[in-house]
C-alpha positions in Angstrom: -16.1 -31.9 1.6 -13.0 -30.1 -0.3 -13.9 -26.5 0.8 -11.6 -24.9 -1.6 -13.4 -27.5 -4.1 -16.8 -26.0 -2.6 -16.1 -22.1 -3.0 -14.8 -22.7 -6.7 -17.7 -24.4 -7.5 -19.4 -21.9 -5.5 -18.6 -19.1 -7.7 -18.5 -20.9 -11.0 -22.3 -21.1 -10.7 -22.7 -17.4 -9.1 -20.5 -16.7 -13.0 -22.8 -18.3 -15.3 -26.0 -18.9 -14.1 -26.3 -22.7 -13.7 -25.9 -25.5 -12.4 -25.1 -27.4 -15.6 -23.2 -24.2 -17.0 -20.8 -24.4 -13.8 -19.8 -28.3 -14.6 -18.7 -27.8 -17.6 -16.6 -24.7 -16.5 -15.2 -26.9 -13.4 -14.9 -29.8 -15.0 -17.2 -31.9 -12.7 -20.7 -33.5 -13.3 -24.0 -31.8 -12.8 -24.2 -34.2 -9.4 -20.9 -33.3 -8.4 -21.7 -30.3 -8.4 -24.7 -30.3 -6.9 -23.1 -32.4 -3.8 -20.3 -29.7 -3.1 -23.1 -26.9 -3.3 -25.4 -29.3 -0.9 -22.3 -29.7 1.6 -21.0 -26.5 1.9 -25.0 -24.9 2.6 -25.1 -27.7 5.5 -21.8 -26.6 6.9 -23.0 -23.1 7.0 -26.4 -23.7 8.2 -27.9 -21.8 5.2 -29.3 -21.7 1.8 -27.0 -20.2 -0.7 -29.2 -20.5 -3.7 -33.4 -20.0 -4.3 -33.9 -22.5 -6.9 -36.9 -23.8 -9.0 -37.3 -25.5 -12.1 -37.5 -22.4 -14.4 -35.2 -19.3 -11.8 -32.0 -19.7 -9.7 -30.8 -16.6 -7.9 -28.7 -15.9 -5.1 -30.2 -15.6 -1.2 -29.6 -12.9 0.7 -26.7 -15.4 2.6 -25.4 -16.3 -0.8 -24.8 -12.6 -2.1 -22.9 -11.5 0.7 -21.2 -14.9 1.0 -20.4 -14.6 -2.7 -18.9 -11.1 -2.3 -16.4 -12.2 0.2 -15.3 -15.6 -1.4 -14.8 -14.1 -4.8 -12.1 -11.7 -3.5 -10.5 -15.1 -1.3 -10.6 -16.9 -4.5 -9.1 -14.0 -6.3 -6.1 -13.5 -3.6 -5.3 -17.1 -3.9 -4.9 -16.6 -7.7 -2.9 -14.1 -7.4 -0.6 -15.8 -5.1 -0.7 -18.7 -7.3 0.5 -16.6 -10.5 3.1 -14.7 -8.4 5.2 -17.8 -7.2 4.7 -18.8 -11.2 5.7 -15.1 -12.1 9.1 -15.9 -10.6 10.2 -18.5 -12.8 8.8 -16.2 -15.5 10.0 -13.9 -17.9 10.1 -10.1 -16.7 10.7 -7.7 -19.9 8.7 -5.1 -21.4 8.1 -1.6 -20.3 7.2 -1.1 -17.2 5.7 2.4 -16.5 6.1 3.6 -12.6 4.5 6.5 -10.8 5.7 7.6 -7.6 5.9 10.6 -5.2 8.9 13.0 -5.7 10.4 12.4 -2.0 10.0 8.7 -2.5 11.3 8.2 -6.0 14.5 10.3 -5.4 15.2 8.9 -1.8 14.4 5.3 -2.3 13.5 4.2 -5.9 16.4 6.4 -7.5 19.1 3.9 -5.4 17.3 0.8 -5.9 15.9 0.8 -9.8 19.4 0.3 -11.5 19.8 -3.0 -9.3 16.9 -4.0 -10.5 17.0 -3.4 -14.0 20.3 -5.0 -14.4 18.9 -7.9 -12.9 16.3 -7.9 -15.6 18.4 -7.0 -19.0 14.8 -7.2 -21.5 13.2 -5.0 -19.3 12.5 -1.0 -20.3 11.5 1.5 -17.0 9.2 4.6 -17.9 9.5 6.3 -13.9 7.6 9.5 -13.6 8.1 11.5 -10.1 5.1 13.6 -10.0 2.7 14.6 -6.0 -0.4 15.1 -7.5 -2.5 11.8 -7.7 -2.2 10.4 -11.1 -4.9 8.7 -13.2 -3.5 5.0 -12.9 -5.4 3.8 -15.8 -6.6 7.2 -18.1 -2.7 7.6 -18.0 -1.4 4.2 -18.5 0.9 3.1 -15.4 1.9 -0.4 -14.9 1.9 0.4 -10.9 1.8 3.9 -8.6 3.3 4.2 -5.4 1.0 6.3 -3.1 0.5 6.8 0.9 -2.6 5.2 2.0 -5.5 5.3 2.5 -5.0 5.0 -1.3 -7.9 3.2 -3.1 -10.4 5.3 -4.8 -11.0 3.5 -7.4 -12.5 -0.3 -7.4 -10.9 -1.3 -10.3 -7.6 -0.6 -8.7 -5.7 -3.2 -6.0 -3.7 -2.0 -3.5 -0.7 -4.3 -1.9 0.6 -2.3 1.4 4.0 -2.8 0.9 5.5 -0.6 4.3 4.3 1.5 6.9 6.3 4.6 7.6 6.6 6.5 10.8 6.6 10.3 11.1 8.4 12.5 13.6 9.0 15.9 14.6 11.7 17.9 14.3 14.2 20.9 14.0 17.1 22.5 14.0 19.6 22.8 16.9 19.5 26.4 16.9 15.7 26.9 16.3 15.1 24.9 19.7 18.0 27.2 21.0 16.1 30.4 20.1 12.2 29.3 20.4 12.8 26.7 23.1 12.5 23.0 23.4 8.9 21.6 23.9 9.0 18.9 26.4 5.1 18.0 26.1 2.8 18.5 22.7 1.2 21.5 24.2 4.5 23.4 24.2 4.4 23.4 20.5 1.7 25.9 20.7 3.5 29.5 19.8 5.6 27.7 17.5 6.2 28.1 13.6 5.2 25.0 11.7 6.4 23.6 8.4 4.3 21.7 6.5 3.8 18.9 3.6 0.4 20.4 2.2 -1.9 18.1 0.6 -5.8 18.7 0.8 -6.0 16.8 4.4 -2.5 17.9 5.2 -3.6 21.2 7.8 -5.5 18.9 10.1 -4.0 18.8 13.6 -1.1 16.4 15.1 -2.1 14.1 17.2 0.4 12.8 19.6 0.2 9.5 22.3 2.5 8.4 24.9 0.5 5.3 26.6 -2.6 6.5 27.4 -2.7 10.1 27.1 -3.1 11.7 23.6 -3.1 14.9 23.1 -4.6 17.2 19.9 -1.8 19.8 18.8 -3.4 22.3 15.9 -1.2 23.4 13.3 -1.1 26.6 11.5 2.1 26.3 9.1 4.3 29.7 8.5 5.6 27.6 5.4 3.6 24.7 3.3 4.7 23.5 0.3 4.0 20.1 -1.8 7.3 18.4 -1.7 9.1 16.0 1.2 12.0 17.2 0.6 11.4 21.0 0.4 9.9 20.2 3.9 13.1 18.8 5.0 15.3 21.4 3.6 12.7 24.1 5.4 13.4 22.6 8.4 17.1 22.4 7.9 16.9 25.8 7.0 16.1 26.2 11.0 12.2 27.3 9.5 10.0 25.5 12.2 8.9 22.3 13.9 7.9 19.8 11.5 6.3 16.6 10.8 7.9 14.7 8.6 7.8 10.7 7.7 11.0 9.2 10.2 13.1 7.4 6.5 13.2 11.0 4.9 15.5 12.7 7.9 17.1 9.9 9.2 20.5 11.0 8.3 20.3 14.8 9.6 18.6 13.2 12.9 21.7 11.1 13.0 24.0 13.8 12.0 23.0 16.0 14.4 21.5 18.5 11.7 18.3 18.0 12.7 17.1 16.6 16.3 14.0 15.0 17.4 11.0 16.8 18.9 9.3 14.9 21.8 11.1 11.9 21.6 8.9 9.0 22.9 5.6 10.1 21.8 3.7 8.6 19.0 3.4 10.9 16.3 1.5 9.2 14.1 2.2 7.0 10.7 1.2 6.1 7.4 1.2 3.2 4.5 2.6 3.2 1.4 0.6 1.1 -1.6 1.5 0.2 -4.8 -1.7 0.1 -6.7 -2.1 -1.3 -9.9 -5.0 -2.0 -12.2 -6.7 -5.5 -11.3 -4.9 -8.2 -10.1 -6.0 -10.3 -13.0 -3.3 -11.5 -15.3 -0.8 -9.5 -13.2 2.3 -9.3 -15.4 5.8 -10.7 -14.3 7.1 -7.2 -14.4 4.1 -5.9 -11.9 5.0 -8.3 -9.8 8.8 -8.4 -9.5 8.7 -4.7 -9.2 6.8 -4.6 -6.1 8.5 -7.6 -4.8 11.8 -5.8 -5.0 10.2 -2.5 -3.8 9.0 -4.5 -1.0 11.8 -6.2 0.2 14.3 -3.0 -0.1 11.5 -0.3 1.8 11.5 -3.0 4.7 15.3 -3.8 4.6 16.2 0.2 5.0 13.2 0.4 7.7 14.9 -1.9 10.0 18.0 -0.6 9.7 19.5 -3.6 7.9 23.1 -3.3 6.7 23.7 -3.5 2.7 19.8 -3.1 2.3 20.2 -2.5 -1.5 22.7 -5.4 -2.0 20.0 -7.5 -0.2 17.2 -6.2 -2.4 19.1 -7.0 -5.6 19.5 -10.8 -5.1 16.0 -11.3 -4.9 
């Protein structure tokens, strides 16, 4: 038995009803058919479909087994029209939404790379924190920190994870003193990116032990960057995703608050609307977003050089 054969035959009859129906759509006979759908219910040990002469319907196996295969089947696809996406033409308008922080400190650096590379394409980038209506609004693809889908007509491709840490000014550890251990923090003045679930406490590991540190900001406010500049500003302790300080940690501006401890991460999704006829643009977009997030995470050298030969 071709399984791949099996599951496509599979869900061509789950699509239209019928045997017959699903060897036309295949391009197989009716006893074709029926073989691959007879092999793949012995390899399982189960009965896929109830059929008589005048009903066929899915079994209580073949609906959840249906479920799953359909989104396998739809993966591969999408694999399968991405590799023939990059022999294909990328033009258009391509309309991008993405978080303030993010667009200026990552997309801002990387976008004219990429639409050089891409001379017939047109980029419509809107900056915006508030969650966007992907498709009531019209965007190609939105960046957003996970967990991210709310919607099930949307996909979501993880394209990096990004680590957050805590920190301050020199002088602010100087004049409220330096915690050592996450309960030290408490007595502290906290800044803080505030979205709906953003008040909740830190949690913070170092091998076995984890330990629950509430937060009470003095200062919260809906914008990376303001965070950072508050905490430049010598404002507080705060948590803050590792890729947005990196420089002022490295600088000295800023320093690194219990250093060894596992503050905690997040992902970062581009989500766009059904993977189904995903257009070139969609596609090179991410792949380039991808490719240049992970590049600067590790640290690589000419990260955006890198990113704009793909």
């Amino acid at each position: 038995m071709d399984k791949l054969t099996a599951l496509r035959v599979f869900q061509s009859i789950v699509r239209e009803g019928s045997f017959v129906a699903a060897a036309k759509r295949v391009g197989l006979s009716p006893a074709a058919v029926s073989k691959n759908i007879a092999e793949l219910e012995a390899a399982l040990g189960l009965r896929l479909f109830n059929r008589t002469t005048r009903r066929l319907s899915l079994t209580e196996a073949g609906e959840v087994y249906a479920d799953r295969t359909e989104r396998i089947l739809e993966e591969l696809e999408e694999a399968d029209r991405m590799l023939a996406h990059m022999a294909g033409e990328v033009s258009g308008r391509l309309r991008v939404g993405a978080p303030l922080t993010l667009g200026l400190m990552i997309l801002s650096p990387v976008l004219p790379l990429f639409l050089r590379k891409h001379p017939d394409l047109t980029l419509d980038l809107h900056l915006d924190e508030r969650r966007v209506d992907i498709i009531g609004e019209g965007f190609d693809v939105v960046l957003r920190g996970g967990p991210a889908v709310e919607d099930s007509r949307l996909i979501a491709r993880r394209i990096a994870t990004l680590d957050y840490t805590i920190c301050a000014t020199p002088e602010y550890l100087e004049r409220k003193g330096w915690p050592r251990r996450p309960e030290e923090m408490a007595g502290h003045e906290f800044v803080q990116f505030s979205l709906p679930d953003a008040f909740q406490p830190w949690t913070c590991e170092l091998g076995s032990e984890s330990i629950v540190v509430p937060v009470s900001p003095r200062y919260a406010v809906n914008s990376s960057l303001a965070v950072r500049d508050a905490l430049k500003a010598g404002l507080g302790l705060g948590r803050i995703p590792e890729l947005y300080v990196r420089n002022d940690l490295k600088e000295g501006r800023l320093v690194e608050v219990l250093p060894g401890w596992s503050i905690g991460s997040f992902d970062l999704f581009a989500l766009y609307p059904s993977r189904r006829h995903l257009a070139p643009k969609v596609s090179a977009f991410v792949t380039l977003l991808q490719s240049a997030l992970q590049s600067i995470i590790e640290q690589e050298t000419d990260a955006l050089q890198a990113a704009a030969k793909l």
